[in-house]
N, C-alpha and C positions, 0 to 999 in steps of 0.2 A: 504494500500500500504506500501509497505516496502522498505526506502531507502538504499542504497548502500553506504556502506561506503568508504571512500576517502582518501587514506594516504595523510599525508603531504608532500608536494615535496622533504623537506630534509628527508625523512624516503624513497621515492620513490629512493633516488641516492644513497641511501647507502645502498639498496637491490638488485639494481643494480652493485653496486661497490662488493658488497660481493658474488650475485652470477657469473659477472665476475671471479672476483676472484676464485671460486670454479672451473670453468672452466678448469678456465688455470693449476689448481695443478691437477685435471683428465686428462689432453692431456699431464700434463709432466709425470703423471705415467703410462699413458696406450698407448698410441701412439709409446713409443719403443715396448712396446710387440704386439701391433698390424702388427709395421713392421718386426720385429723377428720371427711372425707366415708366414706373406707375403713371404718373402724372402726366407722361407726353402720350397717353393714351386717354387724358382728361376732358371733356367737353366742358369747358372753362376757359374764356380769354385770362382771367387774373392767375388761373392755377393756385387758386388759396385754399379751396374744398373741392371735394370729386361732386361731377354734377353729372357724370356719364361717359359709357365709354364712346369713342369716338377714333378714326383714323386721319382727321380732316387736316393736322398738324402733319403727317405724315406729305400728304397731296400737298398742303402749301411749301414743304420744304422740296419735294418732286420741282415744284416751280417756281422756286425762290432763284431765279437765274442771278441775285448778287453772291448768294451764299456757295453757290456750285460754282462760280467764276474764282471766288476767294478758294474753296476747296482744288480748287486745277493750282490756282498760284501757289498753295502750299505745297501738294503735291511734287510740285516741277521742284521749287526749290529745294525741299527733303530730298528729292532723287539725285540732283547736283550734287548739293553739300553733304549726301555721303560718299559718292564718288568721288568727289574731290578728297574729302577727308580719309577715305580708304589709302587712298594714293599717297598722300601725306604721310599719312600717319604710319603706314606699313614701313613704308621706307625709311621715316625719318628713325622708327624702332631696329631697325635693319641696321642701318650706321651706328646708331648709339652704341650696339649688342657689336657688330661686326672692330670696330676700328677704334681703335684710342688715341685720342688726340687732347690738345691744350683746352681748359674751360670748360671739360665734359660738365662736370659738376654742376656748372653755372647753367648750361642749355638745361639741362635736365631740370633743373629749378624754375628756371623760366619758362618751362614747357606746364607747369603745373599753377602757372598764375591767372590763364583764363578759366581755368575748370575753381580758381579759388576767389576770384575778386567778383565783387558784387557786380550785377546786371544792366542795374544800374550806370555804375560809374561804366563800364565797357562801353555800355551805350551811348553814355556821353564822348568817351573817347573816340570812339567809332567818327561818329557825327562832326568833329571836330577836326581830323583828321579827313576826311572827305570833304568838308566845307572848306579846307586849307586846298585839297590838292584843286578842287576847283577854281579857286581864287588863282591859285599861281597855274593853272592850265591859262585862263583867259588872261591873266597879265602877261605870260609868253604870246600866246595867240597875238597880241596887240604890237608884237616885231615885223617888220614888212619882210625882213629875212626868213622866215618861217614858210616853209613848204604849205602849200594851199589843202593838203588832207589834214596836216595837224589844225589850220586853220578852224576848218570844218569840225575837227574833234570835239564834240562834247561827253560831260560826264554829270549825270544827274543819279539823283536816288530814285533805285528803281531794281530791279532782279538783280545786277550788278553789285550794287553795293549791299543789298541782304542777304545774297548766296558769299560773298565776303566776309560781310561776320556771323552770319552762322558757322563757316568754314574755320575761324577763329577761335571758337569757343567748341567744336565739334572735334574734329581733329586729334586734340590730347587726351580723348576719350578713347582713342583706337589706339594711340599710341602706347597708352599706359596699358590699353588690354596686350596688345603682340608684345610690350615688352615684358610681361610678365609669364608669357607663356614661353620667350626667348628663353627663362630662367633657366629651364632644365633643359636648356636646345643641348643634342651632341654637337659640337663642332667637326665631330668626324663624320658625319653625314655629310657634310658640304666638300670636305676633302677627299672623303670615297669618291663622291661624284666625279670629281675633277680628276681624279686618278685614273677612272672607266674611258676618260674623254670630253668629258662636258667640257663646255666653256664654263667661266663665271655666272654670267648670265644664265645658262640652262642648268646650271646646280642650284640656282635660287629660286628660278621660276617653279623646277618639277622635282626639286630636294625640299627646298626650305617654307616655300608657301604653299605646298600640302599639310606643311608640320605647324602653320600658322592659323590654320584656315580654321578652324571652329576660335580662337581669339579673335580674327578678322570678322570673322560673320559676327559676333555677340560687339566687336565696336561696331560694326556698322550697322546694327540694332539701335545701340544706343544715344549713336547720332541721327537716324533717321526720326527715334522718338523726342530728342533733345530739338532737333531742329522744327520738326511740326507741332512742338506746343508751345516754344517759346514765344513770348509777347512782348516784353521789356524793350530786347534787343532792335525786335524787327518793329517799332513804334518809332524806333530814333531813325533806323537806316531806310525805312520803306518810301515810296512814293505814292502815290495815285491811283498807278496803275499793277502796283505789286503789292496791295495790301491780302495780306493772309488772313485764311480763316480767324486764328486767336484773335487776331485786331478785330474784327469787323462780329465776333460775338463779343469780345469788352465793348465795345461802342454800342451794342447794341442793350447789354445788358447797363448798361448807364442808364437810358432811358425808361427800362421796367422792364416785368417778367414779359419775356415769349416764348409761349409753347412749343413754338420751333426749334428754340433751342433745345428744349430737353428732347425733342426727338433726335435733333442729328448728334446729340449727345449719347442718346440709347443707342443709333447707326455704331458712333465708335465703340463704345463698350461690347454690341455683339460682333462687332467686324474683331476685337481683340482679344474677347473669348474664342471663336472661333476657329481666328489663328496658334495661340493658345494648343487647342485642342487637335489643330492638325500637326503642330511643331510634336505634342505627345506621341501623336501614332505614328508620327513615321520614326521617331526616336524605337520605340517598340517596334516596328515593324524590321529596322535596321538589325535590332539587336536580336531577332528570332531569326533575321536571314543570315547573322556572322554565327549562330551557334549550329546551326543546323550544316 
């Protein structure tokens, strides 16, 4: 016979106390979104009480052609500035991990001060820095010496300068992920290569960024999600015609509740669960096709 074991009453209260605890921080982060999803199924302009269900916020956000034009300008940008940032940042972890040279210490340091200084101030820097190069674009412009395309050159805020600083603050995301996963790199992987024949190049492309590539994919996640929620950043650098979703529901939500937002709010939550749940099965699916 095999007895059962018995925690001690003070190990029994504090397993209770702690999964209390756990509790209450799951209903303080998922019971607003639970009623966020609720509500945009509300027949209610104020959404203060349920008055019925309805799909009618659904239809208007189908035809909301400001909201779907801002969701394309997000979009575009998020796809840029992670491919830019992939490129960046892959490489820039490559050199770091690869080669030693004078200052390492210092880059490395200053590679970790966009992901630490407030959003703010970036934003302001940003702005200021664009409003400078503009200024001294057109003060050159105004030499008669000056070739007639640079003449013509302008540079306004607009996709340009917010795929810029997303790309700013994105980037040391990816880099920090490959460089941590360089940690345990063999270096003799790169040197076999080269040994068989490869060039430099072909030992890094089909040695080194296969041994990168689940870090690469999780930065490039995590600038794809940094750059389509930010709002701070892209408020200072945007134009007119490059205003992002986040901007155009803070402006909106200034003025008062709309039910549209909590639908295309609930759109993102199941477009994230979903993916979510497909990143699961093919993780399972992967790991039942390596044991078999």
């Amino acid at each position: 016979m095999t007895r059962s074991l018995r925690l001690p009453s003070g190990l029994k209260l504090m397993n209770l106390l702690l999964g209390s605890w756990t509790g209450v921080v799951f209903a303080f982060l998922y019971i607003p979104i639970l009623l966020l999803i609720v509500f945009s199924f509300n027949d209610s302009q104020l959404n203060l009480r349920w008055e019925g269900f309805t799909l009618d916020w659904y239809r208007a956000l189908a035809e909301d052609t400001v909201l779907i034009d801002a969701l394309k300008n997000t979009l575009i940008i998020a796809a840029i500035t992670t491919a830019i940032s992939v490129v960046i940042g892959t490489v820039g972890a490559w050199l770091l991990y690869r080669y030693t040279y004078p200052w390492r210490k210092l880059v490395n340091t200053l590679i970790f001060i966009p992901m630490a200084i407030p959003e703010i101030i970036m934003g302001i820097s940003l702005l200021i820095l664009f409003s400078m190069t503009m200024s001294l674009l057109e003060s050159w412009q105004a030499l008669e010496w000056m070739p007639q395309w640079y003449q013509e050159l302008t540079i306004q805020r607009g996709f340009t300068t917010v795929i810029i600083a997303h790309v700013t603050f994105c980037f040391p995301f990816v880099l920090v992920a490959v460089q941590a996963r360089l940690v345990g790199a063999d270096a003799s992987l790169e040197e076999a290569a080269m040994d068989l024949g490869a060039t430099p190049l072909k030992a890094f492309w089909f040695v080194m960024v296969p041994y990168m590539l689940p870090a690469i994919i999780s930065g490039a996640l995590m600038a794809f999600t940094l750059s389509m929620d930010e709002i701070i950043i892209s408020w200072f650098t945007a134009g007119p015609d490059s205003q992002t979703l986040p901007l155009k529901i803070f402006a909106r939500v200034k003025k008062g509740l709309d039910p549209s937002l909590n639908a295309i709010s609930t759109v993102f939550i199941l477009a994230t669960a979903g993916l979510v749940v497909l990143s699961e099965w093919i993780k399972r699916s992967s790991r039942e096709v390596s044991k078999r």
